[in-house]
N, CA and C atoms as an extended XYZ file, in Angstrom:
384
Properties=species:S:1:pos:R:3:atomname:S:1:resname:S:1:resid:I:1 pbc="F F F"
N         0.834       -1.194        0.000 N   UNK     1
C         0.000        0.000        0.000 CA  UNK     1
C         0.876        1.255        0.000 C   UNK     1
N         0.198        2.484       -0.749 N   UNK     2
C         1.304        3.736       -0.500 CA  UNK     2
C         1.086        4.036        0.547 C   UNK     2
N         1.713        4.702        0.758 N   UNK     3
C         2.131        6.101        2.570 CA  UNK     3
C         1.105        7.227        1.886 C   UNK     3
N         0.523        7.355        2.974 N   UNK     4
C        -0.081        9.187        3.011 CA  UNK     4
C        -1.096        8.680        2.350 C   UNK     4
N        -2.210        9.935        2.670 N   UNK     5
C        -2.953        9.811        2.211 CA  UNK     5
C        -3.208       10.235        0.569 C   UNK     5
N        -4.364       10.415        0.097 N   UNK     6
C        -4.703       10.267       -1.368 CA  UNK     6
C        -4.137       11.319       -2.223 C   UNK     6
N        -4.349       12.523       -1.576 N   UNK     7
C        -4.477       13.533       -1.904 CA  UNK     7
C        -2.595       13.788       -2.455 C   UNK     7
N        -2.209       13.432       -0.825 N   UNK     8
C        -1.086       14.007       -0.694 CA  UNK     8
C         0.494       12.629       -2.207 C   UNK     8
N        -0.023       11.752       -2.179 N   UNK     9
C        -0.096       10.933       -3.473 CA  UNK     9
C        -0.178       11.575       -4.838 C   UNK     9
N        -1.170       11.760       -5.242 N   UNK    10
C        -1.142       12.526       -6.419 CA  UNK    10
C        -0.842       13.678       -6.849 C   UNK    10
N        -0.405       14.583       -5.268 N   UNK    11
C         0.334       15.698       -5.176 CA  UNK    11
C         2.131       15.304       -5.383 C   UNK    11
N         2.318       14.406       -5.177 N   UNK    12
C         3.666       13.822       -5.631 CA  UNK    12
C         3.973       13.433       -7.007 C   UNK    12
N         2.689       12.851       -7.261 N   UNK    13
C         2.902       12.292       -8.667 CA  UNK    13
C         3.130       13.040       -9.720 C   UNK    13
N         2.151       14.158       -9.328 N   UNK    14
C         1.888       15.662      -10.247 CA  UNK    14
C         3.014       16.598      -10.258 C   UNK    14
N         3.899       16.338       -9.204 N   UNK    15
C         5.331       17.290       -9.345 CA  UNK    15
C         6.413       16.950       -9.736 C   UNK    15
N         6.074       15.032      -10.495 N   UNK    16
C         7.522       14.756      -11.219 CA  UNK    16
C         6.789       14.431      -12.771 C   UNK    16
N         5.839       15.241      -12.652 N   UNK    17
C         5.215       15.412      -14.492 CA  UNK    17
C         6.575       16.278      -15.555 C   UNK    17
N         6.556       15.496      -16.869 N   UNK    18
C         7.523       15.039      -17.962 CA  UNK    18
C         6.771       16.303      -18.319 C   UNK    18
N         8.255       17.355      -18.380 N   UNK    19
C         7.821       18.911      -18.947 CA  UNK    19
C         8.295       18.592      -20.481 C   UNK    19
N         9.227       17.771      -21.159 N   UNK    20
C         9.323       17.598      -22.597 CA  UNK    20
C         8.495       17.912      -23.699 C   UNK    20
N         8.677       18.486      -24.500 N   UNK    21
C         7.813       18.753      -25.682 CA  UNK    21
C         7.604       17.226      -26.541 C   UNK    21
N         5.945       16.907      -26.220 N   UNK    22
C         5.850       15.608      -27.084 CA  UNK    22
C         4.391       15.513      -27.890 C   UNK    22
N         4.097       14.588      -28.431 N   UNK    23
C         3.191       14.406      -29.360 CA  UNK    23
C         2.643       12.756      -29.431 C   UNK    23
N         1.526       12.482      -29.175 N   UNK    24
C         1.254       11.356      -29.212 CA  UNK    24
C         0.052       11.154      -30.414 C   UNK    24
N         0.376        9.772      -31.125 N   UNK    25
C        -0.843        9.448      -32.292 CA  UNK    25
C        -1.297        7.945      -31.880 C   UNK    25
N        -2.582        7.955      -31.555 N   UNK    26
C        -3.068        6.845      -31.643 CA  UNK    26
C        -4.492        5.909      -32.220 C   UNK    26
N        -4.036        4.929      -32.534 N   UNK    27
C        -4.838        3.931      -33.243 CA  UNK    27
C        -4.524        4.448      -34.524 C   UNK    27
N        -3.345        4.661      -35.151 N   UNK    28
C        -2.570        4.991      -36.254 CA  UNK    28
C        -3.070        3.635      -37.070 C   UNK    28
N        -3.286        3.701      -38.465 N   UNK    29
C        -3.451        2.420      -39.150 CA  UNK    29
C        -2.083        1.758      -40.009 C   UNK    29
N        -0.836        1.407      -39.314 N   UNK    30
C         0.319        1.363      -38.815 CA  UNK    30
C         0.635        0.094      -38.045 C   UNK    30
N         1.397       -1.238      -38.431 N   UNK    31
C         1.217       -2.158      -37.545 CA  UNK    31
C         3.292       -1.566      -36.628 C   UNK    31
N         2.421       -1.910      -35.479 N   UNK    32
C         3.883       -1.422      -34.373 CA  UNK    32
C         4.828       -1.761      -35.084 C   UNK    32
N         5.097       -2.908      -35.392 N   UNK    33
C         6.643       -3.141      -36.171 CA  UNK    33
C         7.131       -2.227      -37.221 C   UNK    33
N         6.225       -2.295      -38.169 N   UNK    34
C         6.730       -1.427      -39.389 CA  UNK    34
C         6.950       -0.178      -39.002 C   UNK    34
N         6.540        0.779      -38.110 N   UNK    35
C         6.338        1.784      -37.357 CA  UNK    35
C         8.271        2.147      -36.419 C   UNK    35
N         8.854        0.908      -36.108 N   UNK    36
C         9.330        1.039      -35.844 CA  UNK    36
C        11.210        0.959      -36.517 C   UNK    36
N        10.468        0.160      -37.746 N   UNK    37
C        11.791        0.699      -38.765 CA  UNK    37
C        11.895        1.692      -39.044 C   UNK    37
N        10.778        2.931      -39.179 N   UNK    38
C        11.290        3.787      -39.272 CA  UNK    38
C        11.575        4.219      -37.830 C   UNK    38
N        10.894        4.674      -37.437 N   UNK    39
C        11.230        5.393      -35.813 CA  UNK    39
C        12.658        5.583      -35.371 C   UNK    39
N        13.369        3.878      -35.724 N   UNK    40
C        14.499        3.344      -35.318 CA  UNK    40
C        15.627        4.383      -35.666 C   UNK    40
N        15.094        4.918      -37.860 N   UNK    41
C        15.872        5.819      -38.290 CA  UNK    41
C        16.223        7.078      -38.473 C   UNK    41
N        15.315        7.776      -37.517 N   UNK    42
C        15.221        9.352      -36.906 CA  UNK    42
C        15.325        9.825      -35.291 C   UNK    42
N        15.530        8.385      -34.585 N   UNK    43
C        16.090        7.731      -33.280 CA  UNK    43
C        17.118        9.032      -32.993 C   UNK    43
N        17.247       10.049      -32.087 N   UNK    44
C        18.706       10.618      -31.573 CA  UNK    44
C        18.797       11.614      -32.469 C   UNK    44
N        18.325       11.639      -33.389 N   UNK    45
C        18.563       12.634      -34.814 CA  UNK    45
C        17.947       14.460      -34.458 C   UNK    45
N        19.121       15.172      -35.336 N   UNK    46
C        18.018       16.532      -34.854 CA  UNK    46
C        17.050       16.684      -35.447 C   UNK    46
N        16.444       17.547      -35.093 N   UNK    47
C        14.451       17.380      -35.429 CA  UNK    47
C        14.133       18.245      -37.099 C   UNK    47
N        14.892       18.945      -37.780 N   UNK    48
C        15.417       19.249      -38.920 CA  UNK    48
C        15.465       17.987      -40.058 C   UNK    48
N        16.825       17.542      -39.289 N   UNK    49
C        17.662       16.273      -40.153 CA  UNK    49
C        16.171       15.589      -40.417 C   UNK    49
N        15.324       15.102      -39.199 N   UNK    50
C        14.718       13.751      -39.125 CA  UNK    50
C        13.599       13.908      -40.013 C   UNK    50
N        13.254       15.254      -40.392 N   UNK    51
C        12.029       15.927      -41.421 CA  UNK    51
C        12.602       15.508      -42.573 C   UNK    51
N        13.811       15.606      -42.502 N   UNK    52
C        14.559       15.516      -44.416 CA  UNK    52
C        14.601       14.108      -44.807 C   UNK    52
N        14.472       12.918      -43.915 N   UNK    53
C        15.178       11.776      -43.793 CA  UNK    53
C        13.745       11.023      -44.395 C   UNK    53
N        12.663       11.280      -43.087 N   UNK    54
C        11.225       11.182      -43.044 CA  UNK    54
C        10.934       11.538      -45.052 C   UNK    54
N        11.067       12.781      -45.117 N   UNK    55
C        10.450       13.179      -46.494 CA  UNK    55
C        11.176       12.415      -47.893 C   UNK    55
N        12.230       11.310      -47.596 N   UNK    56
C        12.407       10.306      -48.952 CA  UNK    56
C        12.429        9.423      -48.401 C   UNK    56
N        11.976        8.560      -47.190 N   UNK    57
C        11.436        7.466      -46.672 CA  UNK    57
C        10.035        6.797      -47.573 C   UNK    57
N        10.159        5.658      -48.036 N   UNK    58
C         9.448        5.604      -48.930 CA  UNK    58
C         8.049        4.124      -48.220 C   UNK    58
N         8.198        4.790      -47.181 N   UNK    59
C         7.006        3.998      -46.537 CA  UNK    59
C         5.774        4.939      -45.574 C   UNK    59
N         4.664        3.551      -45.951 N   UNK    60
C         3.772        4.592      -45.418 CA  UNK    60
C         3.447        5.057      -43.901 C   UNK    60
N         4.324        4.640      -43.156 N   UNK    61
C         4.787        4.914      -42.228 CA  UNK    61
C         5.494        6.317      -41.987 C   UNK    61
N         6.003        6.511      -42.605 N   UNK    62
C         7.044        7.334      -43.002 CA  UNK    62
C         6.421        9.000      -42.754 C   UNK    62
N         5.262        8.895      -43.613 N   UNK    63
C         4.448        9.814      -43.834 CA  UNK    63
C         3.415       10.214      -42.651 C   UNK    63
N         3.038        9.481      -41.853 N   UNK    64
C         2.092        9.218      -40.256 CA  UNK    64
C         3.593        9.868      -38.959 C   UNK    64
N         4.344        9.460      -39.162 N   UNK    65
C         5.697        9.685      -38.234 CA  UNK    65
C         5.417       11.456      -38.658 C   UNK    65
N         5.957       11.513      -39.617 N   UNK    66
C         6.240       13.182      -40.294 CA  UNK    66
C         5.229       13.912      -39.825 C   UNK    66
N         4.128       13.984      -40.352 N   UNK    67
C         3.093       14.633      -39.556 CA  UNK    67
C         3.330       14.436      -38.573 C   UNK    67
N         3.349       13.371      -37.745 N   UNK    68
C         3.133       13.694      -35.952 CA  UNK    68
C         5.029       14.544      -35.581 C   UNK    68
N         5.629       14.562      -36.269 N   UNK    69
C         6.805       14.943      -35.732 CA  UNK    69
C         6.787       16.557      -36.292 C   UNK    69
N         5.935       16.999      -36.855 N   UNK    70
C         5.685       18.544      -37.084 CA  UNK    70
C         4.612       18.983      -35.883 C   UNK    70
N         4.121       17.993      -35.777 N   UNK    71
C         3.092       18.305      -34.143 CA  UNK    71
C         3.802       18.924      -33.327 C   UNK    71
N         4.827       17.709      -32.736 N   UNK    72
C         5.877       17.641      -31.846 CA  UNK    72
C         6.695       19.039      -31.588 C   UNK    72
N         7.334       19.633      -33.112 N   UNK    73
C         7.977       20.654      -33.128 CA  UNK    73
C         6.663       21.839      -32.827 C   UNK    73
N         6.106       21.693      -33.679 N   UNK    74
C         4.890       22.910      -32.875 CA  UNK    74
C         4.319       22.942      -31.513 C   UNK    74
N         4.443       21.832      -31.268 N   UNK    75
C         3.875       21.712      -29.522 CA  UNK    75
C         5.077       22.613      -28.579 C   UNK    75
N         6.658       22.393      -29.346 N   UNK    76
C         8.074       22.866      -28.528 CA  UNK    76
C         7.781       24.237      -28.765 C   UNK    76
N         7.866       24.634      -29.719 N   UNK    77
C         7.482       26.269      -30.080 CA  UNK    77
C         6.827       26.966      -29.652 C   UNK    77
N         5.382       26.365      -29.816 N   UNK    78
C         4.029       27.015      -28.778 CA  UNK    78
C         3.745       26.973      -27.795 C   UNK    78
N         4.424       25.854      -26.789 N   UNK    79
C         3.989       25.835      -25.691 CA  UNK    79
C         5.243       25.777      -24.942 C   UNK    79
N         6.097       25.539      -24.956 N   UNK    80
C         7.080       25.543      -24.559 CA  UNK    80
C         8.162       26.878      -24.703 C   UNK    80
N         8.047       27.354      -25.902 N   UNK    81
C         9.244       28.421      -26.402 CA  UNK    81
C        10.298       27.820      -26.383 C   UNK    81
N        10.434       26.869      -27.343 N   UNK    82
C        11.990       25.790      -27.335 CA  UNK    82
C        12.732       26.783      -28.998 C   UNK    82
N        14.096       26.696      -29.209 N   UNK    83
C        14.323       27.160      -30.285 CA  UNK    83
C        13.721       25.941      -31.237 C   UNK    83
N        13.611       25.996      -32.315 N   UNK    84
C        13.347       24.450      -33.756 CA  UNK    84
C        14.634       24.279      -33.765 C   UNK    84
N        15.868       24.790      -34.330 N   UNK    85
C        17.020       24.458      -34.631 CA  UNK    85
C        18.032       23.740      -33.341 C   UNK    85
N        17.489       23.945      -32.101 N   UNK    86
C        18.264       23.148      -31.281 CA  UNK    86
C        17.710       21.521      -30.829 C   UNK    86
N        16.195       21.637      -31.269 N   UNK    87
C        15.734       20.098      -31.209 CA  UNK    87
C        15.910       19.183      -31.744 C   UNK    87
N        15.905       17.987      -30.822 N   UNK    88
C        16.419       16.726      -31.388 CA  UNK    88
C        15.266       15.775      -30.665 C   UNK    88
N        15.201       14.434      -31.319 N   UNK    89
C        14.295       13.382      -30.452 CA  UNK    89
C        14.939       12.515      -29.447 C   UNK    89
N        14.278       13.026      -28.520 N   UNK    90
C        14.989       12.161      -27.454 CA  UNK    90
C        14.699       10.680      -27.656 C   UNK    90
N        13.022       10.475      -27.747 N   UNK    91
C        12.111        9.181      -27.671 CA  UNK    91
C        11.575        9.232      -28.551 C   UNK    91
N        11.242        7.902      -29.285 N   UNK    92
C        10.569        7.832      -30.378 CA  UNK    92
C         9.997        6.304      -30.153 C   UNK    92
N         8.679        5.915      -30.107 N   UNK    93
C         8.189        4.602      -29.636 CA  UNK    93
C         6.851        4.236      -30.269 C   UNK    93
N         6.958        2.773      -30.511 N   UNK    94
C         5.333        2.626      -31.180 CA  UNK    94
C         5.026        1.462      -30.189 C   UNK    94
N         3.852        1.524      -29.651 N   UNK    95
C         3.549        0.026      -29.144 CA  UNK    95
C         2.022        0.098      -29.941 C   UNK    95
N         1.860       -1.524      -29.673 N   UNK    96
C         0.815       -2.103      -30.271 CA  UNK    96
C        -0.924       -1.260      -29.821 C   UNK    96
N        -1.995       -1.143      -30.811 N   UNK    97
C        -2.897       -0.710      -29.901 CA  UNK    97
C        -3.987       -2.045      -30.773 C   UNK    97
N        -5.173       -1.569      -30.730 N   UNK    98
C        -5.854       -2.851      -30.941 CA  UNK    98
C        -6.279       -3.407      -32.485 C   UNK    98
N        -6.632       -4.816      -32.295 N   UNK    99
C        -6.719       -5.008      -33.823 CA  UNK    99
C        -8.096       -4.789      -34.439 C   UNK    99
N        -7.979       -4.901      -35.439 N   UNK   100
C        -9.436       -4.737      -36.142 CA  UNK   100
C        -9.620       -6.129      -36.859 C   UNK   100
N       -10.918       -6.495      -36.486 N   UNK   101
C       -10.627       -8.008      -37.009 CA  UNK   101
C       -11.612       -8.354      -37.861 C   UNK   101
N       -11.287       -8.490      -38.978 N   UNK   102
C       -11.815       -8.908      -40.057 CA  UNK   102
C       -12.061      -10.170      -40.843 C   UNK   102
N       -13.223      -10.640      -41.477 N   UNK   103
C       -12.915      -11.750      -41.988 CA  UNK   103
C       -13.539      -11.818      -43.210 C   UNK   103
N       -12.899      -13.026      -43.738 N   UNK   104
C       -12.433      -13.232      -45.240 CA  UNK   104
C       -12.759      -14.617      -45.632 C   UNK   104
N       -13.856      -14.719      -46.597 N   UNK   105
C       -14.835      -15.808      -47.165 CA  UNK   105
C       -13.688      -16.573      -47.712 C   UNK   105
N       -13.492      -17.759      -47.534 N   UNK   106
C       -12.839      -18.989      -48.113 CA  UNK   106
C       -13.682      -20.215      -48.827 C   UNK   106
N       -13.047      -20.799      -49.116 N   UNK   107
C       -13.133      -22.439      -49.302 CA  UNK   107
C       -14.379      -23.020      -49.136 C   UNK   107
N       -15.543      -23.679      -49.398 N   UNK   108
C       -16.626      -24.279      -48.702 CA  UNK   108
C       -17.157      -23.916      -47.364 C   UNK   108
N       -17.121      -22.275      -47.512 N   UNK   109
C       -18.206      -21.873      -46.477 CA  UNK   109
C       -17.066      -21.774      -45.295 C   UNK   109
N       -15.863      -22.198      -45.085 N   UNK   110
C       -14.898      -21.139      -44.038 CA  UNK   110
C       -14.788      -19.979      -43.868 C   UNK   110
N       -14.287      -19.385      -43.023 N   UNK   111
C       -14.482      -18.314      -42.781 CA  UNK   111
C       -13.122      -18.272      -42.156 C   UNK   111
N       -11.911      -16.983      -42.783 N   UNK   112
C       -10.362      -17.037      -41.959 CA  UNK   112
C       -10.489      -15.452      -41.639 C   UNK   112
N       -10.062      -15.148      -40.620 N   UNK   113
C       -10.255      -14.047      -39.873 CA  UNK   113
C        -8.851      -13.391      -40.332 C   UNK   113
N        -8.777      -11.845      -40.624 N   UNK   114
C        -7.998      -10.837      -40.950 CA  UNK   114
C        -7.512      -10.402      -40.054 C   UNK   114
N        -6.618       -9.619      -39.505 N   UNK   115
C        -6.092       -8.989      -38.208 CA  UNK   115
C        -5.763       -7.852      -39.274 C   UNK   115
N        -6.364       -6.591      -38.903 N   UNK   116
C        -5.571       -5.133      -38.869 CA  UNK   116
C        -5.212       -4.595      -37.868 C   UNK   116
N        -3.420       -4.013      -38.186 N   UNK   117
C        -2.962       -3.808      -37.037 CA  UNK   117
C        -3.612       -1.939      -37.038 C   UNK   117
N        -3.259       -1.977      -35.354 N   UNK   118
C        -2.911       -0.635      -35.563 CA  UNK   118
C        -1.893       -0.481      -34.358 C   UNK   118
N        -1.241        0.995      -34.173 N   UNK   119
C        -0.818        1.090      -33.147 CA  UNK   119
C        -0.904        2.481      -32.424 C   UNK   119
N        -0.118        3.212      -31.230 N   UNK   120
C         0.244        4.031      -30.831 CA  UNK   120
C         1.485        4.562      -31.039 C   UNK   120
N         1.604        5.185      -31.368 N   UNK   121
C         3.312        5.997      -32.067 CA  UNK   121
C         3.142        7.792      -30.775 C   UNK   121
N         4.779        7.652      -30.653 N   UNK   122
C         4.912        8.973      -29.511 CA  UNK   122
C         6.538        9.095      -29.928 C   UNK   122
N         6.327       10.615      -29.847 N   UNK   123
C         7.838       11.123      -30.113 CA  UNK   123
C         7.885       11.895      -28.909 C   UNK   123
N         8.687       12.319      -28.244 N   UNK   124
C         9.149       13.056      -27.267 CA  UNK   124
C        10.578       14.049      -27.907 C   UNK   124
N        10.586       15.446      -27.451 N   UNK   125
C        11.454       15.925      -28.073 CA  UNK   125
C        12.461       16.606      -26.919 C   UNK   125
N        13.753       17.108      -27.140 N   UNK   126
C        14.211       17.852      -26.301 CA  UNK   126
C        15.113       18.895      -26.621 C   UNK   126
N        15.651       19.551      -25.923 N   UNK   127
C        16.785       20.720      -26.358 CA  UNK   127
C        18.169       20.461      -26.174 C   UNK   127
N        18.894       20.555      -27.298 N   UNK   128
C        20.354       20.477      -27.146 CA  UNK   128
C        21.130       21.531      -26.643 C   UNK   128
């Protein structure tokens, strides 16, 4: 069980809140994996570079990342007052979100079920 009471709990929790400039997309139609070849390749990168890299990435992934990573930089700008030219991605992560499940007429009246993925994709940004 925690210490203290309720109040005084979520008064703790609330004062080690993640001031980072970030951007979250979810139920992206994006299966986590593929999501994360790219991710993998704008990983650490400055937030400039990772727009240029993103824009001849030739997946459709590629294009869902980009948009949310112009979020990201506008979220640093507007709400934050971060410079653009000193950002870089700290975090870049996709996990799985749910499937869409579909199915698909076969053979003598079978029936084989489809899985569409989707996922959650989050960039987190920071200042160099």
């Amino acid at each position: 069980m925690a210490k203290g009471h309720r109040s005084q709990i979520k008064r703790e929790r609330n004062q080690n809140k993640d001031t980072r400039p970030k951007a979250h997309l979810r139920y992206a139609r994006v299966s986590a994996s593929k999501a994360k070849i790219v991710l993998d390749t704008i990983k650490g990168k400055n937030a400039n570079e990772a727009l240029a890299i993103l824009a001849y990435t030739p997946r459709k992934a590629a294009r869902i990342i980009e948009k949310l990573l112009k979020s990201a930089i506008a979220n640093a700008e507007n709400n934050h007052e971060l410079d653009r030219e000193k950002l870089f991605i700290e975090e870049a992560y996709a996990n799985q979100g749910p499937k869409m499940k579909r199915i698909r007429p076969r053979a003598q009246g079978r029936a084989y079920r489809i899985d569409k993925q989707t996922s959650h994709i989050s960039i987190v940004l920071n200042e160099r």
